[in-house]
C-alpha positions as YAML, in Angstrom:
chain: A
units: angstrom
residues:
- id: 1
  name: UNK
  ca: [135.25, 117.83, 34.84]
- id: 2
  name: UNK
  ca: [134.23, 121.63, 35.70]
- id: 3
  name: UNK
  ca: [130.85, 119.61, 37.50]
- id: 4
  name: UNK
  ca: [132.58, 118.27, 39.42]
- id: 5
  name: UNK
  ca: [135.14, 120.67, 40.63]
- id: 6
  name: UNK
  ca: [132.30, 122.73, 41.32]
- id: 7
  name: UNK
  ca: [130.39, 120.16, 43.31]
- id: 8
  name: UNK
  ca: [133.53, 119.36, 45.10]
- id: 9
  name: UNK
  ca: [133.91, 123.04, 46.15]
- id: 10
  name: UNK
  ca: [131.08, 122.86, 48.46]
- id: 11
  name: UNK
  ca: [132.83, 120.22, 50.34]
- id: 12
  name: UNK
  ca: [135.38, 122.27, 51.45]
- id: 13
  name: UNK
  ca: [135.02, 123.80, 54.74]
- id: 14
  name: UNK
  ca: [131.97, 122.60, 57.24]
- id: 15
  name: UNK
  ca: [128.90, 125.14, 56.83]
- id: 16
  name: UNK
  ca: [128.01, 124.27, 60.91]
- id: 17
  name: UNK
  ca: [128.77, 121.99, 63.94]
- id: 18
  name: UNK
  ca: [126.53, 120.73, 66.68]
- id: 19
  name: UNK
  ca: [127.61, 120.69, 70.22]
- id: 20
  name: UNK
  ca: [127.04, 116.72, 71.03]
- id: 21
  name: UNK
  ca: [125.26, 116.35, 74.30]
- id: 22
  name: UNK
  ca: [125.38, 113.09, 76.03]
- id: 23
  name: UNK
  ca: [122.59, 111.68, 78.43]
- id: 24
  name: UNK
  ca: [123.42, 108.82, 80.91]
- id: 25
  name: UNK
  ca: [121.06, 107.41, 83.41]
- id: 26
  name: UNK
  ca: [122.11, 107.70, 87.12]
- id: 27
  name: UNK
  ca: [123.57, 104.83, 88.50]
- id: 28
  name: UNK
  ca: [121.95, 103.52, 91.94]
- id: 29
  name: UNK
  ca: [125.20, 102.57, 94.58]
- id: 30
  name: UNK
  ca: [124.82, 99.67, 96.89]
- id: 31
  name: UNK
  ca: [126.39, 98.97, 99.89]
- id: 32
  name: UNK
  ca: [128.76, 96.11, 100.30]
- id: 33
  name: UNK
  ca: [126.82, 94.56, 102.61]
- id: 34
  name: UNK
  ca: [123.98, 94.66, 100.36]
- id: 35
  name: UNK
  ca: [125.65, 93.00, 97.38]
- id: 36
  name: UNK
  ca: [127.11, 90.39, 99.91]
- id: 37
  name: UNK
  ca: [123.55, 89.71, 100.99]
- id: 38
  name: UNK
  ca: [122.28, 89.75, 97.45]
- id: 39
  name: UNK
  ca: [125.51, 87.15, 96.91]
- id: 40
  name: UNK
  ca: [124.46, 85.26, 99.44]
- id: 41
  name: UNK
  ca: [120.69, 85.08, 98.51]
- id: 42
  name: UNK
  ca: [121.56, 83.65, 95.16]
- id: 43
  name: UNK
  ca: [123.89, 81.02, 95.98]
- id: 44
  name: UNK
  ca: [120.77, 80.25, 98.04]
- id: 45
  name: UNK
  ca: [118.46, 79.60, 95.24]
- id: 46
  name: UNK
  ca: [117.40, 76.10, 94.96]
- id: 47
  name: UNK
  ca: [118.99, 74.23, 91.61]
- id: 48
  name: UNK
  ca: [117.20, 75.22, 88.48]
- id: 49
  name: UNK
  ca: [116.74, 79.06, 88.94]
- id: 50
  name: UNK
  ca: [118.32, 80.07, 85.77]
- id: 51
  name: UNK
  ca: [116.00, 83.50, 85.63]
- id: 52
  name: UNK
  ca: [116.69, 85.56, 88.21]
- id: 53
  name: UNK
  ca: [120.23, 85.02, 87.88]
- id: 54
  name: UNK
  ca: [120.01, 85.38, 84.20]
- id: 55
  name: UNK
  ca: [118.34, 88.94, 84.98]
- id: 56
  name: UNK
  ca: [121.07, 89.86, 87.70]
- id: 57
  name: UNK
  ca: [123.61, 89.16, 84.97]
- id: 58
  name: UNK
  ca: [121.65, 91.61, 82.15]
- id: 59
  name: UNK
  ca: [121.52, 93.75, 85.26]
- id: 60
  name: UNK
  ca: [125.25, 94.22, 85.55]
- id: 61
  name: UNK
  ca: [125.60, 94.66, 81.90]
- id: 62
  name: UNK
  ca: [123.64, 97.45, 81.54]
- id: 63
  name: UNK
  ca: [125.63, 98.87, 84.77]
- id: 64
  name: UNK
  ca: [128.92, 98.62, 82.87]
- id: 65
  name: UNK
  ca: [126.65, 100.51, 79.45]
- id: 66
  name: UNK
  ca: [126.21, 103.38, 81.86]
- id: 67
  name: UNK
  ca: [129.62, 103.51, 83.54]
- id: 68
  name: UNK
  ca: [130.64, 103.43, 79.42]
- id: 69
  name: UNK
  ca: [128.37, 106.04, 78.30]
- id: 70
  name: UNK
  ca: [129.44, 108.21, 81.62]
- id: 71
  name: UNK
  ca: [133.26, 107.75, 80.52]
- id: 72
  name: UNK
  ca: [132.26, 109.08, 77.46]
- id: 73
  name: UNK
  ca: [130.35, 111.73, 78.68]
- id: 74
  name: UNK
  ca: [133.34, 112.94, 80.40]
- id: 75
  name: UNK
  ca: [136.08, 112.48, 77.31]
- id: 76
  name: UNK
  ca: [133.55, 114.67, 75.52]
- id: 77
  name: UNK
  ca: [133.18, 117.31, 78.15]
- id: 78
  name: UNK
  ca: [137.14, 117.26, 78.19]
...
């Protein structure tokens, strides 16, 4: 019973803290016109391209990873 008390002692208070830094990649902007071209390209694609749309849609995932990790960036740096 002491043990543990004593064990449980050095729980009490935190010895340290790190400051959490938080890294994001840039994001590149494009134009509207751009993505409307890009649109328009892809529609374009002959029936049976499944890759490069797959790849636009991983694309856009990972966009909305960064603009995550940015928001959290920003709630951290209050």
């Amino acid at each position: 019973m002491i043990l543990a008390a004593v064990l449980l002692i050095g729980c009490e208070k935190t010895v340290y803290r790190t400051n959490l830094e938080v890294y994001c990649p840039p994001l590149k902007s494009y134009s509207t016109d751009y993505n409307e071209a890009l649109a328009q390209e892809l529609k374009a694609l002959p029936e049976g391209y499944e890759t490069i749309p797959n790849t636009i849609a991983d694309y856009a995932k990972l966009r909305d990873h960064i603009r995550a990790c940015e928001q959290e960036k920003d709630n951290l740096d209050g």
